[in-house]
C-alpha positions as CSV (number, residue, x, y, z in Angstrom):
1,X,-52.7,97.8,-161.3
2,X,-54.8,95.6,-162.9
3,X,-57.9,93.8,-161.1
4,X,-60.2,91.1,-162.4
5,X,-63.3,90.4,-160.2
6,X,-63.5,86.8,-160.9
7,X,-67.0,85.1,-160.1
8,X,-67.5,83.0,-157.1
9,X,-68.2,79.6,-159.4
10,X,-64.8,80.4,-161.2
11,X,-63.0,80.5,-157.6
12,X,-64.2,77.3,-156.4
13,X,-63.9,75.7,-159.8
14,X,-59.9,76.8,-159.1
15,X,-60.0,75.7,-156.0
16,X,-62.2,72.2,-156.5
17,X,-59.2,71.6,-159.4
18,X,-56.4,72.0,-156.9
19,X,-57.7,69.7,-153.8
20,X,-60.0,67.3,-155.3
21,X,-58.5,67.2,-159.1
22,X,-55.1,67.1,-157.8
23,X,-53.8,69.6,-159.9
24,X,-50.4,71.7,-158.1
25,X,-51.5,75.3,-157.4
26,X,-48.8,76.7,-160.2
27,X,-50.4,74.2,-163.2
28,X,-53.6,75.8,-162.3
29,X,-52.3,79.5,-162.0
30,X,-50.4,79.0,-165.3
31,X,-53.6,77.6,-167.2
32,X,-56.2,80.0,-165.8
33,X,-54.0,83.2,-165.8
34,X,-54.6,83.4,-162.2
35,X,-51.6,84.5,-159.5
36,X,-50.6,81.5,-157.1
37,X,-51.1,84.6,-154.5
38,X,-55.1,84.3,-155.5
39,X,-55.1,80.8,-155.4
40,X,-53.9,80.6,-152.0
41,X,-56.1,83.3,-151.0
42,X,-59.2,81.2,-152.5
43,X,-58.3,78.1,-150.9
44,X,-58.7,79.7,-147.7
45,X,-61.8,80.5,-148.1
46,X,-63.6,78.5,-150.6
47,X,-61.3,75.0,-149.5
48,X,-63.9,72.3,-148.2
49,X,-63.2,72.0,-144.1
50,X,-62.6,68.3,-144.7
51,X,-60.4,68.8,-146.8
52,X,-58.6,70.5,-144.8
53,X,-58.1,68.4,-141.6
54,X,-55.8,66.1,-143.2
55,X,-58.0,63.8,-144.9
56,X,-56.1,62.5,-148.2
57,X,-57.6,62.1,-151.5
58,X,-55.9,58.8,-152.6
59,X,-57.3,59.1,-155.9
60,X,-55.9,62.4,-156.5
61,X,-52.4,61.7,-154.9
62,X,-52.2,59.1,-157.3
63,X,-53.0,61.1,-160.4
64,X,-50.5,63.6,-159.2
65,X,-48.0,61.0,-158.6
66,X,-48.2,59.6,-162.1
67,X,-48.1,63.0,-163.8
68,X,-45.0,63.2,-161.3
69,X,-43.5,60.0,-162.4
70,X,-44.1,61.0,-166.3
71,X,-42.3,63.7,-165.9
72,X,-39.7,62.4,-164.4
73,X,-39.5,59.7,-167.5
74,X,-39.6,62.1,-170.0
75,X,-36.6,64.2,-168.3
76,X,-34.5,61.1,-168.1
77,X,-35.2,60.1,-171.8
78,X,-34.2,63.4,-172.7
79,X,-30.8,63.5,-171.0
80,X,-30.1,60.1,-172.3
């Protein structure tokens, strides 16, 4: 088994893409070569408490949304 001691500026960089960026958890494992396991695991501990209570980013839900929403577009055009 392999193990990669990742610094503690890398992990919150992860994390601060995730729940402030908006980026989902398995863009951000694919591009960093991370597991969604880790992630998880560093959101738990390096996750801003705010964050966590509920709060929403609009800003960020609407990024995610329109990546959504492009997606979706390009899927339809495809099967058209």
């Amino acid at each position: 088994m392999v193990t990669s001691n990742y610094s503690d500026d890398f992990k919150r960089d992860a994390v601060h893409q995730i729940t402030v960026r908006g980026y989902p958890v398995g863009e951000v494992s694919r591009r960093l070569g991370v597991s969604t396991y880790s992630l998880y695991k560093w959101l738990k501990l390096f996750a801003d408490p705010l964050a966590k209570s509920g709060d929403v980013d609009h800003e960020a839900e609407n990024r995610r949304l329109k990546r959504e929403l492009v997606h979706a577009t390009e899927e339809r055009d495809i099967l058209n």
